[in-house]
DODRENTI-290071 format. One record per atom (N, C-alpha, C): residue in one letter; x, y, z. Coordinates in nm, 4 decimals. Layout:
# DODRENTI-290071
+------+----------+----------+----------+
: resn :       px :       py :       pz :
+------+----------+----------+----------+
:    A :        X :        Y :        Z :
...
+------+----------+----------+----------+
# end
This chain:
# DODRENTI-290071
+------+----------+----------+----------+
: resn :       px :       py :       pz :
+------+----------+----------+----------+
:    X :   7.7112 :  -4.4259 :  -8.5256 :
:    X :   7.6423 :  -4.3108 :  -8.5806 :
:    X :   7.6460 :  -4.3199 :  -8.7333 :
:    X :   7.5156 :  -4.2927 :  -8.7737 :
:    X :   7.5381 :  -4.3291 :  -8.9510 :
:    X :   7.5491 :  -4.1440 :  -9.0019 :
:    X :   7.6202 :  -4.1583 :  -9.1279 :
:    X :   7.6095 :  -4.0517 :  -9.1936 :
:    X :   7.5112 :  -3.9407 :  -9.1779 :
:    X :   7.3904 :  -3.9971 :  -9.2436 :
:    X :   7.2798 :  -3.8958 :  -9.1968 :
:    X :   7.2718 :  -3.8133 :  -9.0979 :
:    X :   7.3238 :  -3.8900 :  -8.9184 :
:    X :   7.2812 :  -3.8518 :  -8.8428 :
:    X :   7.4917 :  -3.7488 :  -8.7805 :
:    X :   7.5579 :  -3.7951 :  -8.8738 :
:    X :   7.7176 :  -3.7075 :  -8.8331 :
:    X :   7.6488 :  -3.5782 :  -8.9307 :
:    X :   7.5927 :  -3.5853 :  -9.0394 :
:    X :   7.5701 :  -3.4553 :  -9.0751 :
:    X :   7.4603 :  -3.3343 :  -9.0774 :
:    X :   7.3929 :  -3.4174 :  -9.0180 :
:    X :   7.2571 :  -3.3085 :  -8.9494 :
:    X :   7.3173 :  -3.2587 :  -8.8089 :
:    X :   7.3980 :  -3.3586 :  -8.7244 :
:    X :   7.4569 :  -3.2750 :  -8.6027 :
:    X :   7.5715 :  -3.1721 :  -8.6321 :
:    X :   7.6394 :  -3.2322 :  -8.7414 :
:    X :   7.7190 :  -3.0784 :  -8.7958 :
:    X :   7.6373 :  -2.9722 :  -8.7971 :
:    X :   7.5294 :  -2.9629 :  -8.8965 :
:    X :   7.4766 :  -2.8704 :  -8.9053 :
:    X :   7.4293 :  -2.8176 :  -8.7927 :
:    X :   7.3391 :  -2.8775 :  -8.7347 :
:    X :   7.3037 :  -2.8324 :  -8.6002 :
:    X :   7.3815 :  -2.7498 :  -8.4916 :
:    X :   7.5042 :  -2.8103 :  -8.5527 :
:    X :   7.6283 :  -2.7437 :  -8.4578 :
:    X :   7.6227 :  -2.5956 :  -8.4689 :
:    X :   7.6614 :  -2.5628 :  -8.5898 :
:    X :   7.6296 :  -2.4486 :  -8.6652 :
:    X :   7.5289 :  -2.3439 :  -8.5860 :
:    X :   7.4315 :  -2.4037 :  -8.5621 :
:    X :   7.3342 :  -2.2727 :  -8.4817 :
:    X :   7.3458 :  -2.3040 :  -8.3210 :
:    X :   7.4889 :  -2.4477 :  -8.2804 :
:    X :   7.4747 :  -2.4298 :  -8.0835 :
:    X :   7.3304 :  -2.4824 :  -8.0434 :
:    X :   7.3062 :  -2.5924 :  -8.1010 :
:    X :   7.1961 :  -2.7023 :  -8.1175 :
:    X :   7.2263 :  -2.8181 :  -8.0822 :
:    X :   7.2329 :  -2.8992 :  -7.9730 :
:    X :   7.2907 :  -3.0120 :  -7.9663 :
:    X :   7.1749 :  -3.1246 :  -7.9617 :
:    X :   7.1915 :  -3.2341 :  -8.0404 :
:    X :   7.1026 :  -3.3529 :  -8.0539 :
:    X :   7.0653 :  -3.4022 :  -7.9198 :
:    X :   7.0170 :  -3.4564 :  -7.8459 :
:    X :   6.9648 :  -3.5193 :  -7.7372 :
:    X :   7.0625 :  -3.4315 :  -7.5719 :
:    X :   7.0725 :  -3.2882 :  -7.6264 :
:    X :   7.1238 :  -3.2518 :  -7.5405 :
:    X :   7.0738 :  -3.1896 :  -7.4528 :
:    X :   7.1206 :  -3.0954 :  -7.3060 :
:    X :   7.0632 :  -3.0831 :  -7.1920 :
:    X :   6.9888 :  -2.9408 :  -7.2413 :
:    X :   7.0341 :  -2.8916 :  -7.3033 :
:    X :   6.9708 :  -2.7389 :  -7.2882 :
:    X :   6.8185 :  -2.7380 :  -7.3671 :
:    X :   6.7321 :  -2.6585 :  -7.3144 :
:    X :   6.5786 :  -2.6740 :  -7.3217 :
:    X :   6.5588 :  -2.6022 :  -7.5005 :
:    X :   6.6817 :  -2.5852 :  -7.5746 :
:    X :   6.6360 :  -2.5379 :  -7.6776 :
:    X :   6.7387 :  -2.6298 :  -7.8002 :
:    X :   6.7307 :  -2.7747 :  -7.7237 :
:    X :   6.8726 :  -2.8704 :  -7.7954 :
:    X :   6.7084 :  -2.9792 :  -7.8479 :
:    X :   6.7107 :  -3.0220 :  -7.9737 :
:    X :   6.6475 :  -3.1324 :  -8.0081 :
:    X :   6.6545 :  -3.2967 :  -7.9412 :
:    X :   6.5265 :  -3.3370 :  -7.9118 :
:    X :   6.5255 :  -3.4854 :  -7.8441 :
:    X :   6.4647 :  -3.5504 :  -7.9546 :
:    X :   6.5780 :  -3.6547 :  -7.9900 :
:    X :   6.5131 :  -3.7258 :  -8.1447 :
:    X :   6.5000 :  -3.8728 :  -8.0649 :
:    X :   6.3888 :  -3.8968 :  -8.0930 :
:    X :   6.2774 :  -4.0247 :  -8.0461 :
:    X :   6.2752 :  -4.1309 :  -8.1421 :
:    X :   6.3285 :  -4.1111 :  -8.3075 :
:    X :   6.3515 :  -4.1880 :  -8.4013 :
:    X :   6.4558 :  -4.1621 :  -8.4772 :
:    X :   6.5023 :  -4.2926 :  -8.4910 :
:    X :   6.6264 :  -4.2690 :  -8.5985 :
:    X :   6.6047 :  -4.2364 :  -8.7660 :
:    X :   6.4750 :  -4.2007 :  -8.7957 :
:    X :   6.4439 :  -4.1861 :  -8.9729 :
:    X :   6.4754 :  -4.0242 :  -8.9763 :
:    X :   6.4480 :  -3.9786 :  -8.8453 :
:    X :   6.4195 :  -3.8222 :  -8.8397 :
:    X :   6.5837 :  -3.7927 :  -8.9376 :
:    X :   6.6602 :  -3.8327 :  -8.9310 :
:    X :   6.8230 :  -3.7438 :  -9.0056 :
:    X :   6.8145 :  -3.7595 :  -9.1113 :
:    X :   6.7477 :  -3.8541 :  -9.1791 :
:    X :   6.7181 :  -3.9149 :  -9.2971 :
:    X :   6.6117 :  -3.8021 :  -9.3590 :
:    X :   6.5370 :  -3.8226 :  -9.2975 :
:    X :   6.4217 :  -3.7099 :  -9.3387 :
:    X :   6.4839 :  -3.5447 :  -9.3586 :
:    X :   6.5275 :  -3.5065 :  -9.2404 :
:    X :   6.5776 :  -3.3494 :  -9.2856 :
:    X :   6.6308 :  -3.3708 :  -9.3852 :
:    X :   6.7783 :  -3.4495 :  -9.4301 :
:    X :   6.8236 :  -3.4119 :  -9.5343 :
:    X :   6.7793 :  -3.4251 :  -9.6931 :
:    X :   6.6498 :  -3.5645 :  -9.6418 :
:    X :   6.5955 :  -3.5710 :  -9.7770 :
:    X :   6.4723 :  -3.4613 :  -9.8503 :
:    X :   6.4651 :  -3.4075 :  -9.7386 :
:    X :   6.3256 :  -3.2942 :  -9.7334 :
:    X :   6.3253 :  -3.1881 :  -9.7114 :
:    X :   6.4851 :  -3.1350 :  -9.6246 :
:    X :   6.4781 :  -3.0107 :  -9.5716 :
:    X :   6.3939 :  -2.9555 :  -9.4698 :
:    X :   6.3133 :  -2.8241 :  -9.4563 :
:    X :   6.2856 :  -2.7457 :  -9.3676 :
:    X :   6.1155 :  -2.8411 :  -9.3651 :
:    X :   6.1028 :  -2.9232 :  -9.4816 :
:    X :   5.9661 :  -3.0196 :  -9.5165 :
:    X :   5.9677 :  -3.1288 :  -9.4147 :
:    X :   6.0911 :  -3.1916 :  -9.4381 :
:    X :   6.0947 :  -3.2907 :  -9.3744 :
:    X :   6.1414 :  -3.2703 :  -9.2152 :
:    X :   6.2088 :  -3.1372 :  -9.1816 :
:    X :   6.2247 :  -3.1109 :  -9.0268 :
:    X :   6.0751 :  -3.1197 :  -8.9537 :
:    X :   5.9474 :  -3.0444 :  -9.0353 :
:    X :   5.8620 :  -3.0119 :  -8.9705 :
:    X :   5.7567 :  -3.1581 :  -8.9281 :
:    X :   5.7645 :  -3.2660 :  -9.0610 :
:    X :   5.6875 :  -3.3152 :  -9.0794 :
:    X :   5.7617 :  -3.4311 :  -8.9506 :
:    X :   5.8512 :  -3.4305 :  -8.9068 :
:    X :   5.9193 :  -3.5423 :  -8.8410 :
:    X :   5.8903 :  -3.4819 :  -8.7273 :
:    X :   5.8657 :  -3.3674 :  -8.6767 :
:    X :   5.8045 :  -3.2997 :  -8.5547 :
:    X :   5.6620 :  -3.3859 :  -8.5495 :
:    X :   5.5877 :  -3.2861 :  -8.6511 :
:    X :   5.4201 :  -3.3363 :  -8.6261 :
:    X :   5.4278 :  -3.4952 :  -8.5700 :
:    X :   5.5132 :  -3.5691 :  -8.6590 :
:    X :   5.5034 :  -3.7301 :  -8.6110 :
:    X :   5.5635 :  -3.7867 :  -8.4961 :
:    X :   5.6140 :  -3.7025 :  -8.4340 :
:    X :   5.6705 :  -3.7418 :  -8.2730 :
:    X :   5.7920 :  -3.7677 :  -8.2982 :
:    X :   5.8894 :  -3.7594 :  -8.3968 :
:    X :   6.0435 :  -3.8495 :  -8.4119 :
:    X :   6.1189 :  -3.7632 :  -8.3391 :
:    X :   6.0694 :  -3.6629 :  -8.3049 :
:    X :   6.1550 :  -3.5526 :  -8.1760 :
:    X :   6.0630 :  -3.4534 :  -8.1614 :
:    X :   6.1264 :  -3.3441 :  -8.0342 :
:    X :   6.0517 :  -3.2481 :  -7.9895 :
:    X :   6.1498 :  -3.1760 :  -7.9322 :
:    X :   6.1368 :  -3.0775 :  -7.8443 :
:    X :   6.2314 :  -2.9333 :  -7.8038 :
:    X :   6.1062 :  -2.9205 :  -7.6757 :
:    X :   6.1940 :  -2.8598 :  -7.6353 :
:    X :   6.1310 :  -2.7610 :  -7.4863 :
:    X :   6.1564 :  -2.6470 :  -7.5028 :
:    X :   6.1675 :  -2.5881 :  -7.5515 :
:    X :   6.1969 :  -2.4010 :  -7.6186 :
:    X :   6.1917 :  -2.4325 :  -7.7384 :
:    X :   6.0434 :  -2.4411 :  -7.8217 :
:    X :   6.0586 :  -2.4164 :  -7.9689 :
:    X :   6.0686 :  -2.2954 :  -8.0605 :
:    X :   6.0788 :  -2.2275 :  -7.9402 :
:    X :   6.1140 :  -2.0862 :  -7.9897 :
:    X :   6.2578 :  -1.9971 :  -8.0125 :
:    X :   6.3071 :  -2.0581 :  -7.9057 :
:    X :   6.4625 :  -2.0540 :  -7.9115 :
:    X :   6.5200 :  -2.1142 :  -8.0035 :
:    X :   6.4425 :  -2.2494 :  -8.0267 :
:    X :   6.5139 :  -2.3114 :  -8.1083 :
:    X :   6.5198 :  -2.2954 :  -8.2464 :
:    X :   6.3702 :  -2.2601 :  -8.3247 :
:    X :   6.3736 :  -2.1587 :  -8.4603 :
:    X :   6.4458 :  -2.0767 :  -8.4300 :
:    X :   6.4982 :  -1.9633 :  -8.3033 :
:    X :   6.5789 :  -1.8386 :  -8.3556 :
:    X :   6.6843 :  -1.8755 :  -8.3680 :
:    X :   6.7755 :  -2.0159 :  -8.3308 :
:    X :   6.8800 :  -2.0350 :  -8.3692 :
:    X :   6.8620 :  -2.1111 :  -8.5133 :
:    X :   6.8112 :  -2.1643 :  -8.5249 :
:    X :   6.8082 :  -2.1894 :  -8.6665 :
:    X :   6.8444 :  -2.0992 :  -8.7899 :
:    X :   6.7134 :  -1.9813 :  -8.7670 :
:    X :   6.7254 :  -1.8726 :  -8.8551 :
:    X :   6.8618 :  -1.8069 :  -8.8428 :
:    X :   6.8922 :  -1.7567 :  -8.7115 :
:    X :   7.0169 :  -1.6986 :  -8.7285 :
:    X :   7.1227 :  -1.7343 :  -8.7714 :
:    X :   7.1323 :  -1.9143 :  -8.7397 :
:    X :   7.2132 :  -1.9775 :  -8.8421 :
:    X :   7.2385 :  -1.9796 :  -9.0014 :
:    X :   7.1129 :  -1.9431 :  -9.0196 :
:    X :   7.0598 :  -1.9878 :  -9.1795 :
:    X :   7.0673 :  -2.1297 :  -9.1914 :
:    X :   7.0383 :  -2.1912 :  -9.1176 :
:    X :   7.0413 :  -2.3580 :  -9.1353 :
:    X :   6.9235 :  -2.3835 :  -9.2685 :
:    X :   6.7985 :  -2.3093 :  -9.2949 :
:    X :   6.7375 :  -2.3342 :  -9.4101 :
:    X :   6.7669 :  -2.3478 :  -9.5366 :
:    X :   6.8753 :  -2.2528 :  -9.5255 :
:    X :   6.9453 :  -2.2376 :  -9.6794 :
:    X :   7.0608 :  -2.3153 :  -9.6974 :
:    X :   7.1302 :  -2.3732 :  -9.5776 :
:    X :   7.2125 :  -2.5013 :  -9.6207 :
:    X :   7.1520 :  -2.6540 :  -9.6297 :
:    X :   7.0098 :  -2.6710 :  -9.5760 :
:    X :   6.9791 :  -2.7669 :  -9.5514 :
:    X :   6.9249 :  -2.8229 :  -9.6618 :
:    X :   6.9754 :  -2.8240 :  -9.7770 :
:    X :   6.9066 :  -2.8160 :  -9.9376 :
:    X :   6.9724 :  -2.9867 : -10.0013 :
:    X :   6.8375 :  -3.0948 : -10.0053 :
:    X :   6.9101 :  -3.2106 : -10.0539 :
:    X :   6.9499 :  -3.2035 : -10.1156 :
:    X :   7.0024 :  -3.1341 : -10.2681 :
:    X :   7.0795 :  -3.1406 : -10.3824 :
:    X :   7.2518 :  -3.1007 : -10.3235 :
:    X :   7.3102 :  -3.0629 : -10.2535 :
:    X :   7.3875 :  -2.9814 : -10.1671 :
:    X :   7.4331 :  -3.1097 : -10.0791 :
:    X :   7.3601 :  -3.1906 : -10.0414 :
:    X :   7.4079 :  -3.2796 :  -9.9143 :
:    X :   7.4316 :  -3.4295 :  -9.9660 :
:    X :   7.4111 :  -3.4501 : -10.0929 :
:    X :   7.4489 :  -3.5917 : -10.1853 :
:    X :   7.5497 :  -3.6156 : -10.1966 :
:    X :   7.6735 :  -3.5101 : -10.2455 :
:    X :   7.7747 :  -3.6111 : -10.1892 :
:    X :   7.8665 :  -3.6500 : -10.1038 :
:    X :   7.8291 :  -3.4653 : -10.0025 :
:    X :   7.9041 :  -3.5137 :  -9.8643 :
:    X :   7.8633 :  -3.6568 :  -9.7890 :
:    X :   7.7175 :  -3.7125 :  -9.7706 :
:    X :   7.6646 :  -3.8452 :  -9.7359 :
:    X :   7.6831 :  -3.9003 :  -9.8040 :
:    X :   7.7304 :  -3.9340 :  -9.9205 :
:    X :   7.7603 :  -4.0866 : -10.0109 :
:    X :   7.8598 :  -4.0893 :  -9.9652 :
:    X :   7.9397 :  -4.0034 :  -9.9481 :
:    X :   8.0860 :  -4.0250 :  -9.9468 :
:    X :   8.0947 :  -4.0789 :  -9.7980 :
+------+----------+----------+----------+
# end
């Protein structure tokens, strides 16, 4: 597991989101750039890695309300995530 992808599932954790997991409101990531992308882009790069197929959800509705309720938008800020991933 590379960096990118230990700290987007942290986060994810955060809103009870699990990466390639069973529940119909857990993200199925189809490419490995997609972890790369959220953190380099944020809520830009979550969406734009949707439109391009690098994952999808089966409750995309559930799955924004955990987001929001998380506030995952407002931590998901690349200036913020540079040097937990370098490190």
């Amino acid at each position: 597991m590379t960096r990118y992808e230990s700290t987007v599932r942290s986060l994810f954790d955060l809103a009870e989101i699990e990466i390639n997991g069973p529940s119909p409101w857990d993200i199925q990531v189809h490419d490995d750039r997609f972890y790369q992308r959220v953190l380099a882009h944020a809520v830009l790069g979550f969406g734009e890695s949707y439109m391009d197929g690098w994952w999808d959800c089966d409750q995309l509705d559930t799955l924004t309300c955990r987001i929001r309720r998380a506030g995952l938008e407002e931590k998901v800020q690349p200036w913020k995530l540079l040097i937990p991933v370098a490190t």
